[in-house]
Every structure is written in structure tokens, then in C-alpha cells.
MIKOL-927529 format. One record per residue (C-alpha): x, y, z; residue in three letters. Coordinates in steps of 0.25 Angstrom, whole numbers, padded with zeros to 4 digits, always signed. Each point is the difference from the previous one (the first is absolute). Layout:
XYZALA...
//
This chain:
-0251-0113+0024UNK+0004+0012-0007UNK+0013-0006-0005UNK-0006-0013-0004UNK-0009+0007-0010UNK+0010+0010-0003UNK+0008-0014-0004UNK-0011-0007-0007UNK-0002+0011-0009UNK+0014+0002-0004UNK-0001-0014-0002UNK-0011+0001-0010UNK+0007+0013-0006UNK+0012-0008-0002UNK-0006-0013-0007UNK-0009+0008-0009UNK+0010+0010-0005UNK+0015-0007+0003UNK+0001-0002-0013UNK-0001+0014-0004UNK+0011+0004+0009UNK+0009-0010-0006UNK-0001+0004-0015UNK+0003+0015+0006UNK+0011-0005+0008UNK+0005-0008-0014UNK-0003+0013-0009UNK+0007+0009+0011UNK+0013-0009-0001UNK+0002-0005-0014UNK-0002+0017-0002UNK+0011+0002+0009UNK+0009-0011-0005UNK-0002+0003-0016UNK-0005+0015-0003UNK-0005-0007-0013UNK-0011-0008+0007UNK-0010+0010+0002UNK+0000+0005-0014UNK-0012-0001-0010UNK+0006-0008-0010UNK+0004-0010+0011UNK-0014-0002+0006UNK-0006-0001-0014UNK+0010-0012-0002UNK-0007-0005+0012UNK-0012+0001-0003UNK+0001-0006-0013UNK+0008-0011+0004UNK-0010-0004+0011UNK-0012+0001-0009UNK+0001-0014-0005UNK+0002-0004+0015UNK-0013+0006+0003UNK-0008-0006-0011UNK+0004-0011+0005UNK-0004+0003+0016UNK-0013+0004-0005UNK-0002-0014-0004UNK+0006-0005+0012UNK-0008+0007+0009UNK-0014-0006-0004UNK+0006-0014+0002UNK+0006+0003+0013UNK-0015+0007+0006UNK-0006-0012-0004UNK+0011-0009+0008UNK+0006-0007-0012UNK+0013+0000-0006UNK+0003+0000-0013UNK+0016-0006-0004UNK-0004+0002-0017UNK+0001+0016+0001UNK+0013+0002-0005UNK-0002-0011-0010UNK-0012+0006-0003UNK+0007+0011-0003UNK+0010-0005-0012UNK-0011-0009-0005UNK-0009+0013-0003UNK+0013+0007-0004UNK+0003-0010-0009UNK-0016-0001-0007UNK+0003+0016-0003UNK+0014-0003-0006UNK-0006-0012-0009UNK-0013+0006-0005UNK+0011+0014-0002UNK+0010-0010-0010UNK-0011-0008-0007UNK-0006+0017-0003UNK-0011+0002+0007UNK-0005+0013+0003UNK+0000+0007+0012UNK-0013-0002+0006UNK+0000-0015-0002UNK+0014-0001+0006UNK-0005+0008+0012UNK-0014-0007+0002UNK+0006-0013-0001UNK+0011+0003+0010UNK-0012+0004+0011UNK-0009-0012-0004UNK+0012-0011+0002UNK+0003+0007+0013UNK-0015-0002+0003UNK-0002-0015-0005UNK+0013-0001+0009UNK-0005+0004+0010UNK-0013-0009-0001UNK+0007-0011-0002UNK+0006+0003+0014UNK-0013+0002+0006UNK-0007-0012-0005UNK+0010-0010+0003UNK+0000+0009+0016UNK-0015+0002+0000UNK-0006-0011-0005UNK+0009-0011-0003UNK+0005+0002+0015UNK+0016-0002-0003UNK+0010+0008+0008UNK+0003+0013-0001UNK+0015-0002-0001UNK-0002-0012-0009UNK-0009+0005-0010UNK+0007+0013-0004UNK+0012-0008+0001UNK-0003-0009-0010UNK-0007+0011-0009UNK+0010+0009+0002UNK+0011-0012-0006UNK-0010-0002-0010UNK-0001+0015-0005UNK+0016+0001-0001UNK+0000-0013-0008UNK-0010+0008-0010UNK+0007+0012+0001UNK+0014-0008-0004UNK-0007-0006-0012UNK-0006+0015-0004UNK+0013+0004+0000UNK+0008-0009-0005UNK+0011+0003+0011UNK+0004+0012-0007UNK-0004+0017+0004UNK-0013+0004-0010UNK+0002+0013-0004UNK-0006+0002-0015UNK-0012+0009-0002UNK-0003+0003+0012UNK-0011+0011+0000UNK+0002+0013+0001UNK-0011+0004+0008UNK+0007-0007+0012UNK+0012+0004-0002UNK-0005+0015+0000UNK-0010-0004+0012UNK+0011-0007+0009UNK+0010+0012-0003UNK-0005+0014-0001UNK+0001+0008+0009UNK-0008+0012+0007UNK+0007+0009+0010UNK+0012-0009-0001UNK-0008-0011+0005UNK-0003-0013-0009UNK-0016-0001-0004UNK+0000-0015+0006UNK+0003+0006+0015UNK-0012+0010-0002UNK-0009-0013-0006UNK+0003-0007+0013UNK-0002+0010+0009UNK-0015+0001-0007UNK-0001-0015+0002UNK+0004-0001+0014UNK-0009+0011+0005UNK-0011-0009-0008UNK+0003-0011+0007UNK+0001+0007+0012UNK-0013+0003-0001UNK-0005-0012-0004UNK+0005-0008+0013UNK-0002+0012+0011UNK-0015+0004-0005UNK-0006-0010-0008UNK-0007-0013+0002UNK+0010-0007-0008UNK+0011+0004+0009UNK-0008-0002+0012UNK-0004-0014-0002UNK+0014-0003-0006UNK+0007+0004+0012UNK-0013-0009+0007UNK+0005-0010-0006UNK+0016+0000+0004UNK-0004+0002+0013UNK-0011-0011+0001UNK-0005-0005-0010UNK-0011-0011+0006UNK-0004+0012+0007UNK-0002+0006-0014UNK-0006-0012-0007UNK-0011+0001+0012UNK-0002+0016-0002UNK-0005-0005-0015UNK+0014+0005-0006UNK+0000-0011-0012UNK+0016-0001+0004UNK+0005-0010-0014UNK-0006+0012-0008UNK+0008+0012+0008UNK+0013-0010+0001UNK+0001-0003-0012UNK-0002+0016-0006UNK+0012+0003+0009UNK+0009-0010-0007UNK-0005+0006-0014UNK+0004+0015+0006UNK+0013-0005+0003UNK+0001-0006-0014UNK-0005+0013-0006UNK+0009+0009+0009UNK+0014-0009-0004UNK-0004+0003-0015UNK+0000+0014+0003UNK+0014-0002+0006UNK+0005-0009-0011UNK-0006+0011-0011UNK+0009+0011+0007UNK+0010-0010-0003UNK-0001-0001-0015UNK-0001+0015-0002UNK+0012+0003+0009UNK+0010-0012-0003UNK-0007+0001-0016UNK+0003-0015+0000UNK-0006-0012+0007UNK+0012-0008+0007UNK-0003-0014+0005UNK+0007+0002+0013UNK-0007+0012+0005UNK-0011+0001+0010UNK+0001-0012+0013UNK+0009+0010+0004UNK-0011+0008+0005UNK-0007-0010+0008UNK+0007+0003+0011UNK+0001+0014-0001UNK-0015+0002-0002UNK-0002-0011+0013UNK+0009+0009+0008UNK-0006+0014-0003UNK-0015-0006+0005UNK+0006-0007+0011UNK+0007+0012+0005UNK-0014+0006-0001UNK-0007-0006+0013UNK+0011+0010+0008UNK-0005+0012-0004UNK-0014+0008+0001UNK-0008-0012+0000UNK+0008-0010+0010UNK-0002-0016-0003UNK-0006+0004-0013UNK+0002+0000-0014UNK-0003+0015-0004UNK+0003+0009-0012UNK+0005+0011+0007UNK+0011-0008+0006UNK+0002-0006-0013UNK+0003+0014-0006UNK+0009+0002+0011UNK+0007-0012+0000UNK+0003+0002-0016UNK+0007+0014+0003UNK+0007-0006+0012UNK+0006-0012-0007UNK+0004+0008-0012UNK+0007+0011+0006UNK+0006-0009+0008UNK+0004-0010-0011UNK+0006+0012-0007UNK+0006+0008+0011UNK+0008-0013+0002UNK+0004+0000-0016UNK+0005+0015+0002UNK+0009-0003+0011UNK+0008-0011-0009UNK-0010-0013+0005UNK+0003-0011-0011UNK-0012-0001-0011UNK-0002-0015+0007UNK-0002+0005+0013UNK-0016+0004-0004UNK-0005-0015+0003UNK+0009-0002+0013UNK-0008+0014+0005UNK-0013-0003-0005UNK+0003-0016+0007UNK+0003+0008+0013UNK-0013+0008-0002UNK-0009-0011-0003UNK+0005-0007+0011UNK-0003+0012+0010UNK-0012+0004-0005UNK-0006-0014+0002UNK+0005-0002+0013UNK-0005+0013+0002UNK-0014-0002-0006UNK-0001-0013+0010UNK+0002+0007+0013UNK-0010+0011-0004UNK-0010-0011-0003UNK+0001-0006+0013UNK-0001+0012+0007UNK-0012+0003-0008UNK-0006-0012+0003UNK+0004+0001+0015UNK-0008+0013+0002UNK
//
């Protein structure tokens, strides 16, 4: 009887904390192997190259609880990019360029939940067709060429400053995510959101008016992807037509790797953190040891992969008891 307890625990330790084991084991090896891996300049590299990764996983992340999925992310991404780059070369000032960016990624993303919530179209299907629909905009924004005239300086400061060595858009997210950790662990928001993904006629019956809540996490995700897309523009100082469904699946596989850790069989942000230190210093620990540059979306298709595998079998166990 002993043992078996003894077993279940370590079982539980094992599930809850794996993950935390792997990223030492990964940190511990990518040290040995290149002595410039551990250095400050290195992690802050990191950081900033997962920050837009993470905007982007914020918005993700209230899809996913919700039980949706949403394809037009990374679309989402260059059409907001693309509204900042415009409104940038046709001299607009700062704030309207910002404040337009965060509204298109919030009409975006009601577009998303209507056609969802109350028009009852797929999931798949409805963000595929606004996501094509946004890269057709984002084209005819652009021209097919790069924006990079006039834009503002404010961003460009914002997106590359740095304090302690670290870029000011790492230290902005780091506030956000603890915001929105907050928001879905202790609030009624997050309670009825996480309601909602894991039953939602149960939730309709418990008087959570469910289309209203829905369709606010699709505008979240909308709001969030501008952020990404804002850290863009100040970093890139340009808006370039191709950038941004790269990160799609990036920002899929950092939640989905998630539901493995702290939380098991559900999206939390702790694991989301963890996942985005995880997959960026393992992205880069592969670049240090003479990994190709093309190598990033064959290890991040391998990870997605995993991790919804992964996020699967933790359901069913879950749901077995």
C-alpha cells in the first residue's frame, strides 16, 4: 500500500513539474556544450525574441480555455502590423497609429466571434476565411512592398530600450501576463471562461450568458496579437507583408505545451511562461551549436506535435478520474 502511494505521488510530482526538470536538463546541457549560453546578453536575446511569441500565446490562450480554435492569429498578426506601417507612411502620429493597431486586432477579433457565436460557422472555417481575408487587406496596405517611412519614434524607443540589459517589451509583458494570470485564476471572468471550455451547456444553465463571454475572449485575442504586432513595428522599425503567420504555430505550441505542466490537462499561464523560456532556450541553444536558421519551424512542428499529443492524453486522464 505503501509503494502504491509512494507511486501515485511521484506520479503526480512528475506530471505537475516534468516540465521544470526538462528546461534545467536543457539549460544544464546547452551550458555545457556552449559556455556562451548562460550569459546575460544571451538570455536577453531570448527573452526579447520570445516577446512577440508570447503576445501572441496570450491571445491564444483565451481561445483555447474557451475550447475554440482560432487559424487567423498569425494573419491577424501581419494585417495589424500592416494598419501601423500604413497609418506610419501616410504620417499619422503615434497614438493614432498605436490605437488603430489595438482596435483592428479587437474588431478582428469580433469578427471572429460573431461569425463563431452567433452565426454558428466552424471554428476552422471562419477564421480561415478571415484570416485569407485579412492577408488580402494586408497585401493591398502594402502594396507588396516593406513600410518603413515615418515610423514613430515613440515605438521604436518603446520596443528597443533597454533597462538592466533587458528590452522594455519583455518587462510590459511580464506585467501583462501576471495581469492575465490574475484574471483567469481569481476572477469571475476567468472562472466562467474556463466554465465555458469545459462545459459550456453547463454554463449557459448556471446563468453564464456564454455568446457575451465567447465572444470577449476572441476580442482579447485580437487585443493581445496587436500588442505582438506593435513589438514588431518598433523592433523591425518597418512593416513587412510577410511577417506574422509564422507565429501561429509558435504561439499554438507554447499553450499546448502548457496543459503538461503545473496545472495538467489545462491551459494555464504558468506553464505558458514556462513553455516560452523552454522553447527559446531551446530554439536557441540549437542556433549556438550550428542548427540551420531553417531548422526553427521543423523544432517548433515537432513540439506542436508533441505537446498536443500530449495535451490529449492528459485530458483523457483527467476526464477518466
Amino acid at each position: 500500500m505503501k509503494k502504491v502511494l509512494q507511486d501515485a505521488n511521484w506520479k503526480n510530482i512528475r506530471s505537475k513539474y516534468g516540465m521544470l526538470l526538462v528546461f534545467a536538463a536543457v539549460v544544464l546541457m546547452f551550458s555545457l556544450l556552449n559556455p556562451g549560453f548562460m550569459t546575460v546578453s544571451n538570455w536577453s536575446r531570448i527573452l526579447i525574441g520570445q516577446a512577440v511569441i508570447g503576445s501572441v500565446a496570450l491571445g491564444a490562450i483565451f481561445i483555447l480555455v474557451i475550447g475554440e480554435f482560432d487559424m487567423s492569429l498569425g494573419y491577424m498578426t501581419a494585417f495589424t502590423l500592416m494598419v501601423g506601417g500604413y497609418l506610419s507612411e501616410k504620417g499619422c502620429q503615434a497614438m493614432v497609429v498605436i490605437g488603430a493597431m489595438f482596435l483592428a486586432g479587437m474588431l478582428a477579433g469580433l469578427l471572429n466571434g460573431c461569425l463563431i457565436v452567433l452565426l454558428k460557422i466552424p471554428n476552422a472555417v471562419a477564421t480561415m476565411g478571415t484570416g485569407i481575408c485579412m492577408y488580402g487587406l494586408t497585401l493591398a496596405m502594402s502594396g507588396g512592398r516593406v513600410l518603413a517611412l515615418n515610423i514613430p519614434g515613440i515605438v521604436v524607443d518603446m520596443c528597443n530600450s533597454r533597462l538592466l540589459n533587458i528590452a522594455l517589451p519583455v518587462y510590459l509583458l511580464a506585467i501583462l501576463m501576471a495581469i492575465v494570470y490574475f484574471v483567469l485564476e481569481f476572477t469571475p471572468f476567468g472562472k466562467k471562461l474556463y466554465c465555458i471550455g469545459g462545459n459550456e451547456r453547463t454554463a449557459y444553465l448556471s446563468g453564464v450568458n456564454t455568446r457575451w463571454y465567447r465572444i470577449a475572449a476572441f476580442m482579447a485575442a485580437g487585443l493581445f496579437v496587436a500588442l505582438g504586432a506593435l513589438f514588431i513595428l518598433g523592433q523591425a522599425r518597418a512593416a513587412n507583408p510577410q511577417r506574422g503567420p509564422e507565429y501561429l504555430m509558435s504561439a499554438y505550441a507554447t499553450v499546448y505545451l502548457s496543459v503538461t505542466v503545473f496545472r495538467p490537462g489545462t491551459f494555464n499561464l504558468r506553464g505558458v511562461v514556462l513553455s516560452l523560456l523552454l522553447l527559446g532556450a531551446g530554439f536557441k541553444g540549437l542556433s549556438l551549436v550550428g542548427m540551420p536558421y531553417w531548422f526553427e519551424n521543423v523544432f517548433y512542428g515537432i513540439v506542436l506535435a508533441t505537446a498536443m499529443l500530449t495535451a490529449n492524453k492528459e485530458t483523457r486522464a483527467i476526464k477518466a478520474g
